[in-house]
C-alpha positions in Angstrom: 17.4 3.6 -7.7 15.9 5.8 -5.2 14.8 4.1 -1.7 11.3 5.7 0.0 12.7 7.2 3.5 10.6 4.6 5.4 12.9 1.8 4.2 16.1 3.5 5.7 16.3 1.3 8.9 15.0 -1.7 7.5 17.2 -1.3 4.0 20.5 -0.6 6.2 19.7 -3.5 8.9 19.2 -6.5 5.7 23.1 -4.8 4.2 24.6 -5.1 7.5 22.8 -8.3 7.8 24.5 -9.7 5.1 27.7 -8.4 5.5 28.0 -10.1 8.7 26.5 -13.3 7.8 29.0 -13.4 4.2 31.9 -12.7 7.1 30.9 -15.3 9.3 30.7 -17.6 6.8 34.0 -17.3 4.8 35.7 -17.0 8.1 34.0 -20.2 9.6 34.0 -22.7 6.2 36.2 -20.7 4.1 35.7 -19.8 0.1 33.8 -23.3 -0.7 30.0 -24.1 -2.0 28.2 -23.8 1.1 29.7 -20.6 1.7 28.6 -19.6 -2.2 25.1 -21.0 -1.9 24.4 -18.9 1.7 26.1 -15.6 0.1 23.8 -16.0 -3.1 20.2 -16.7 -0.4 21.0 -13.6 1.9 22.2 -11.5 -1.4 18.6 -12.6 -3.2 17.0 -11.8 0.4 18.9 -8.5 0.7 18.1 -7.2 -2.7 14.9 -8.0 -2.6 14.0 -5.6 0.6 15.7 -3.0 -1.5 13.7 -3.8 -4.2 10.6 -3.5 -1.9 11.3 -0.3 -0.5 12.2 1.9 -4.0 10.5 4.6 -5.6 9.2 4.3 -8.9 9.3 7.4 -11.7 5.7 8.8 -11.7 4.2 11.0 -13.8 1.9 12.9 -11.4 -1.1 14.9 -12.9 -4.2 15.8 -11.3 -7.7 14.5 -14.0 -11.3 15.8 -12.5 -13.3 14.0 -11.8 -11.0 10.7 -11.9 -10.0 8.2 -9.6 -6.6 7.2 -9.6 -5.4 3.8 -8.1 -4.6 4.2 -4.8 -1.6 1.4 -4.6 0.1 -0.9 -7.1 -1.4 -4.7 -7.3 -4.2 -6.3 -8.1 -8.0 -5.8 -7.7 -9.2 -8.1 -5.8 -12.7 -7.1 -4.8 -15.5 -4.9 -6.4 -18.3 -5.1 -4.4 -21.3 -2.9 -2.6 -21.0 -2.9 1.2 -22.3 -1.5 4.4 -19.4 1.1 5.6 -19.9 1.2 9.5 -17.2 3.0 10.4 -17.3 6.5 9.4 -19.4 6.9 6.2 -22.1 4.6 8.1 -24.0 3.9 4.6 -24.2 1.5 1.3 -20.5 2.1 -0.6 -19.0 0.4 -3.7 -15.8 -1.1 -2.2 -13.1 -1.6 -4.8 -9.9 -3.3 -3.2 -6.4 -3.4 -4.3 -4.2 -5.8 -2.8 -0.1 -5.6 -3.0 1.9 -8.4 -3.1 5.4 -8.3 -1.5 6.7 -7.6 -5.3 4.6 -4.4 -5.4 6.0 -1.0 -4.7 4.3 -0.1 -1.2 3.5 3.3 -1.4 0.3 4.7 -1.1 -0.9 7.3 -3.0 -4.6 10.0 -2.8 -7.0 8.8 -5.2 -8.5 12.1 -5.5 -7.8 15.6 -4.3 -10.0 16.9 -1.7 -9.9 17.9 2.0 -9.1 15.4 4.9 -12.3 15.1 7.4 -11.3 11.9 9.6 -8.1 9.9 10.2 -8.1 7.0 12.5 -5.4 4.2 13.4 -6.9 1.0 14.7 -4.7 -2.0 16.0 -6.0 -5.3 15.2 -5.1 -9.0 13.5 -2.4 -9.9 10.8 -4.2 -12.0 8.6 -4.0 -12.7 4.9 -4.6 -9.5 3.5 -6.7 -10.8 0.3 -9.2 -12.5 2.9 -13.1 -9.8 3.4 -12.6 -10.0 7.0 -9.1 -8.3 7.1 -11.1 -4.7 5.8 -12.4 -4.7 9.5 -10.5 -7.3 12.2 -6.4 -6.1 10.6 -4.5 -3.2 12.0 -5.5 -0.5 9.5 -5.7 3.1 8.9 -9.3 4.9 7.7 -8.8 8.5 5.8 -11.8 9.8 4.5 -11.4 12.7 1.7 -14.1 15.0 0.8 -14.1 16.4 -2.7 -15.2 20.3 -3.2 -18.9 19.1 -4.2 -19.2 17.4 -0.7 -18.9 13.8 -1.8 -16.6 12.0 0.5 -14.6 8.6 -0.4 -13.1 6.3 2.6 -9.4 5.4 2.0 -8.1 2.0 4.0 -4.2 1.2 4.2 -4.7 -2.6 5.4 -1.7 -4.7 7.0 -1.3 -8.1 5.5 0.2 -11.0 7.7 3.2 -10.3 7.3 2.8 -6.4 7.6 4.1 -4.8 11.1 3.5 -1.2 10.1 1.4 1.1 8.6 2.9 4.6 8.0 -0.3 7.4 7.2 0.8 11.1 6.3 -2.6 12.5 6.4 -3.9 14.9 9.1 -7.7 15.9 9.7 -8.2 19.6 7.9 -5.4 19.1 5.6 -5.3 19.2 2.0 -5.3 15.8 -0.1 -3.9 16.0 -3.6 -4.4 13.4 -6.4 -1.5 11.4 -6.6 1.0 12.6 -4.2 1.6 10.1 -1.4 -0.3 9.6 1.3 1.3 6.9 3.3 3.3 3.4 2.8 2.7 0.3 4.4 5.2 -2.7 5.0 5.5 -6.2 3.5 2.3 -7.3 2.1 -1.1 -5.6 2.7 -3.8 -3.6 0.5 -5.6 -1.0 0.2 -9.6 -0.7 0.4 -11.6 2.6 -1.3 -14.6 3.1 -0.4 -16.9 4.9 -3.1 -20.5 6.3 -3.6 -22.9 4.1 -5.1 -23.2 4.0 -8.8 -19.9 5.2 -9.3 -18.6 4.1 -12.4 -16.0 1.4 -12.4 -12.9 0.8 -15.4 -11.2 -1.7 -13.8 -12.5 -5.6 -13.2 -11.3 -8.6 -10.7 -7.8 -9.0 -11.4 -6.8 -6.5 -12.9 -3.4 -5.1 -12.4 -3.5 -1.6 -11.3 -0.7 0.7 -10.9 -0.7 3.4 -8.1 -1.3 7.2 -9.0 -1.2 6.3 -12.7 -4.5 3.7 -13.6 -7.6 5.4 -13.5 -9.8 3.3 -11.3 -13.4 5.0 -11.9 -15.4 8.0 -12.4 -17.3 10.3 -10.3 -21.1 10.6 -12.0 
């Protein structure tokens, strides 16, 4: 299994974690249950961190016209909203939220050019709740297709997110389905889409990133 480069530090702190506290723990109460029962927690915990941070086989292929989820998880909102940040006008806001099960990586949803990217530091609540869109620390990348149409992409921390990595730059190129960021432990992502786009998905669906087909541009 392959492990995303953001995961390095946090991957090799949970091993070394582990190691010490299965050392501690035979040395302390010996080979017996308790010792057993603590390996097995921090051996779950440990493995489940790696599991977080791996990187799934893609097949990556660019469709016109199309798109592509954004992150894996569920959709939790489909909606028509004012945008106030950036696009400052009525959008259809579809929302995927990860769980900490999901893979984390973000991918472009469509291929275009990047024409804003801002970082804003705000709260950590529950990712699935409306308000975290705006109040959460979060990341806005907006990504203008060759016909002028622009979409608003938001990497949202969850509560128990700390960091949200973004690799896009203003003026650089956005391709479909190559990654454009990753975000730790719980979070979601927000897209931001003209009005009237049309829509495959529905609430709840699971969605997997760079591979479901989200929607069409009219």
């Amino acid at each position: 299994m392959k492990l995303h480069k953001e995961g390095y530090p946090t991957v090799a702190i949970a091993i070394i974690t582990f190691i010490a506290i299965c050392g501690i723990s035979i040395y302390t109460m010996g080979l017996t249950w308790p010792t057993y029962i603590i390996m097995a927690i921090f051996g779950i915990i440990t493995m489940l961190v790696i599991s977080f941070f791996r990187v799934p086989t893609r097949h990556v292929s660019t469709i016109e016209g199309a798109i592509v989820a954004p992150a894996d998880g569920t959709v939790v909102a489909i909606e028509e909203v004012d945008e106030p940040e950036v696009l400052k006008c009525k959008c259809l806001q579809v929302s995927i939220f990860m769980s900490v099960f999901n893979v984390h990586i973000n991918w472009y949803p469509i291929s275009g050019i990047i024409r804003y990217y801002r970082h804003h530091n705000g709260n950590f609540k529950a990712a699935w709740l409306p308000k975290s869109s705006t109040q959460n620390e979060r990341s806005s990348v907006v990504i203008e297709r060759p016909d002028g149409t622009k979409i608003l992409v938001r990497q949202v921390a969850g509560a128990l997110a700390r960091r949200i990595v973004t690799y896009s730059k203003e003026g650089s190129k956005a391709e479909q389905s190559t990654q454009m960021g990753f975000i730790k432990f719980g979070s979601r992502v927000d897209m931001y889409l003209p009005v009237g786009t049309q829509i495959d998905v529905k609430l709840q669906d699971k969605v997997t990133g760079s591979q479901t087909i989200v929607g069409w541009f009219k």
